[in-house]
C-alpha positions as CSV (number, residue, x, y, z in Angstrom):
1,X,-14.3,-72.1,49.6
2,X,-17.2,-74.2,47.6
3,X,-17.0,-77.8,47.6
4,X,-18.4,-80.3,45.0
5,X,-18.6,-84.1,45.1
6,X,-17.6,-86.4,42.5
7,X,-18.5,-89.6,41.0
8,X,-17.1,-91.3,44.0
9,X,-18.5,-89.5,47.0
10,X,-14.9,-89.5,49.0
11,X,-13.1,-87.4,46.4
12,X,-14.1,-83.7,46.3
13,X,-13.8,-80.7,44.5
14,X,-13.0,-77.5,46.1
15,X,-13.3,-74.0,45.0
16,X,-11.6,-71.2,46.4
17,X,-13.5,-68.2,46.9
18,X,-11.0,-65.5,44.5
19,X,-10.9,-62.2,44.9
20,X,-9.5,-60.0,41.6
21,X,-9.4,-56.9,41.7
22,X,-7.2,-53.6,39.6
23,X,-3.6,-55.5,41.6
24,X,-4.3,-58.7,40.6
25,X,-6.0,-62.0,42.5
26,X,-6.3,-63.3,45.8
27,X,-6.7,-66.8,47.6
28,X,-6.5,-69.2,50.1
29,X,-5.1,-72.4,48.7
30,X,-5.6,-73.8,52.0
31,X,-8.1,-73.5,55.2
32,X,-7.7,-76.3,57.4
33,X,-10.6,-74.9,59.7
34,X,-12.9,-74.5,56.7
35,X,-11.7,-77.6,55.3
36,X,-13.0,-79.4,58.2
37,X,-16.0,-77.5,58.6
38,X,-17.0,-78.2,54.7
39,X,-15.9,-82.3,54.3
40,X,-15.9,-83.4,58.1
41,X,-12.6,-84.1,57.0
42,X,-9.6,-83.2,59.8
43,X,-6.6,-83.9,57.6
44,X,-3.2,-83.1,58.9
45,X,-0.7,-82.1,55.4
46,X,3.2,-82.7,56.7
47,X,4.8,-82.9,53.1
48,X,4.7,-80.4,50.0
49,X,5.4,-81.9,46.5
50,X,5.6,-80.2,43.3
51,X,6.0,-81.5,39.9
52,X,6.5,-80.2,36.5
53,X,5.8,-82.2,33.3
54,X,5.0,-82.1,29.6
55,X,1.9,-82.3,27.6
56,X,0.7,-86.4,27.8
57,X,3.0,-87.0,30.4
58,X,0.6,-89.4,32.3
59,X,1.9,-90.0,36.2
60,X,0.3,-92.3,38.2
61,X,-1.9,-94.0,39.2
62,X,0.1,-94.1,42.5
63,X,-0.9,-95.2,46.1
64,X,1.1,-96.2,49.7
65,X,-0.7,-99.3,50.7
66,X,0.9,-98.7,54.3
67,X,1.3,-95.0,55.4
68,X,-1.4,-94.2,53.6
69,X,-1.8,-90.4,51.9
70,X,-4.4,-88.0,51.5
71,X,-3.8,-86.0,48.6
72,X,-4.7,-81.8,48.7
73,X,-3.8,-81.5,44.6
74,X,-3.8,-78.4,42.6
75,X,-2.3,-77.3,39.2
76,X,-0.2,-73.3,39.5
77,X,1.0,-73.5,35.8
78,X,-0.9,-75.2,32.4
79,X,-3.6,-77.7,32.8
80,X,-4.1,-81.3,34.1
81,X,-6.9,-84.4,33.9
82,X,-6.7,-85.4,37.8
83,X,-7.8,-88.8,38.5
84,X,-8.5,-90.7,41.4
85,X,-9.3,-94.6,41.7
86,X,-10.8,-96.3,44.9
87,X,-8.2,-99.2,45.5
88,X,-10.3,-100.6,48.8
89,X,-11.7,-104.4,48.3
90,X,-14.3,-103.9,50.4
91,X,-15.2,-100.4,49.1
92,X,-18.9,-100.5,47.1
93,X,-16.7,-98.3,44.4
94,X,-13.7,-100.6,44.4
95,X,-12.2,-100.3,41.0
96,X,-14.1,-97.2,40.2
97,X,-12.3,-93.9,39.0
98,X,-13.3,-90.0,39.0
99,X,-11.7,-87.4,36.8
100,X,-11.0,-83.8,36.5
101,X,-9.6,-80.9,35.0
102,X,-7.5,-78.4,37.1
103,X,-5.9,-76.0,36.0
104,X,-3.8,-72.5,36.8
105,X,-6.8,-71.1,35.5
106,X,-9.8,-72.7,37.5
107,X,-8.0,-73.2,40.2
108,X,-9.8,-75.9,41.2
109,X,-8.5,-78.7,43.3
110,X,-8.8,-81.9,44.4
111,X,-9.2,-83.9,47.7
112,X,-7.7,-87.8,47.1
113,X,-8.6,-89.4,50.1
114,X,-6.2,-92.6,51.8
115,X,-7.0,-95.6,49.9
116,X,-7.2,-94.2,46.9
117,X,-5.1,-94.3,43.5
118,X,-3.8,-91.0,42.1
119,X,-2.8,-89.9,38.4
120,X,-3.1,-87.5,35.9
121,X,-2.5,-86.6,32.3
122,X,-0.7,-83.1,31.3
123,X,-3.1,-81.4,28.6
124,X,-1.3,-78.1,28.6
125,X,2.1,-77.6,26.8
126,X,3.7,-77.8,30.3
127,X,1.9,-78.2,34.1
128,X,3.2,-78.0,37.6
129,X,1.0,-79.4,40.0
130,X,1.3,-78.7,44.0
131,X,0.2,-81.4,46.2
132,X,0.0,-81.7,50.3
133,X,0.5,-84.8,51.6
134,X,-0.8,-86.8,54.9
135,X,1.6,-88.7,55.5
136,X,5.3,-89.0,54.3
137,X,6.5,-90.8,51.1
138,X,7.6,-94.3,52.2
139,X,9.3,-96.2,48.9
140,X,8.5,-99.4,50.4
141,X,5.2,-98.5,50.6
142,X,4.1,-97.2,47.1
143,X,2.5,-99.1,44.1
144,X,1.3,-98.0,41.2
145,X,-1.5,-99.8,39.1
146,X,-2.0,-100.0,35.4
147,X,-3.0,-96.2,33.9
148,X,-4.8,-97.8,31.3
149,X,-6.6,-100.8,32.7
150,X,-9.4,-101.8,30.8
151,X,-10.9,-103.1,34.2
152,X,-10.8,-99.6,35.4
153,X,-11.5,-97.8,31.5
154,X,-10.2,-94.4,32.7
155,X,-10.9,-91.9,29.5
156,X,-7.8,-89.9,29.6
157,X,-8.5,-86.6,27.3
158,X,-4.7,-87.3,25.5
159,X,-3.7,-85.8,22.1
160,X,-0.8,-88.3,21.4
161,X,1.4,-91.3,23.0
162,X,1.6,-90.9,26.5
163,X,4.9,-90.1,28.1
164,X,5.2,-92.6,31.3
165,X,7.8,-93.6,33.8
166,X,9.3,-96.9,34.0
167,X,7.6,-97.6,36.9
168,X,4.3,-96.7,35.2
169,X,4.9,-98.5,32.1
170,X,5.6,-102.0,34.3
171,X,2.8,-101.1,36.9
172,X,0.3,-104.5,37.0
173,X,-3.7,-104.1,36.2
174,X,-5.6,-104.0,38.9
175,X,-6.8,-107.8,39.2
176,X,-2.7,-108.3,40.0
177,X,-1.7,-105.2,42.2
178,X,-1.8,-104.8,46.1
179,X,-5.1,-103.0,47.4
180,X,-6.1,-101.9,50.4
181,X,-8.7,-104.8,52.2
């Protein structure tokens, strides 16, 4: 497992270490010892989601501001543009964003720490995207802010009109949506 920062020094990108051979591939989507040993990071995942969506479905940017979640994301089918904002007041990043592309293919994926924003943008015809959670999901809990706030100025790689959720479509810009103090 190799991991990589990011423009905001929370967020990581990890690398599984593959192994292809005449049968076909091998890895370890998970390692929670090597995890830890690599970020200093001792997260503990107790919820699976899975998603499927079209190309320029957008989904997020979502957050719980209570119950917080850390986010293990990875894409088993097409292609994604991940994205991860720092939502915390206080944070010397606050407002900032990170992006990147996983895929089926790269197998990259990404570590979305608590107190951070996630989204992403389906480049692929289709994706479906597997992420562990920290903690569980908590509908009174969960925001959403503005996937295309200028304060923020995400570049999302899209080819065409976004397809969003209601919620998405209504969520406020960041100026006007709860954050984390």
């Amino acid at each position: 497992m190799k991991i990589s920062p990011t423009a905001l020094r929370e967020v990581f990108i990890i690398e599984p270490d593959v192994k292809v051979d005449e049968r076909g591939m091998f890895f370890e989507s998970f390692n929670e010892r090597r995890f830890a040993e690599l970020t200093g990071i001792e997260a503990r995942f107790v919820q699976d989601n899975h998603s499927r969506s079209l190309r320029n479905v957008v989904r997020g940017l979502h957050y719980q501001i209570r119950h917080t979640q850390g986010k293990l994301v990875r894409v088993v089918s097409g292609e994604v543009f991940d994205v991860a904002v720092d939502m915390r007041r206080r944070s010397p990043t606050f407002g900032s964003w990170t992006g990147v592309v996983l895929s089926a293919d790269n197998r990259r994926q990404t570590w979305i720490p608590p107190g951070f924003a996630h989204g992403f943008a389906v480049l692929s015809e289709a994706a479906e995207v597997l992420y562990k959670t920290t903690d569980y999901f908590a509908p009174e809990h969960a925001r959403a802010v503005c996937w295309n706030d200028p304060s923020i100025g995400i570049k999302w790689p899209l080819t065409g009109v976004p397809l969003l959720s209601e919620k998405d479509r209504n969520a406020p810009p960041l100026a006007d949506a709860d954050v984390f103090e």
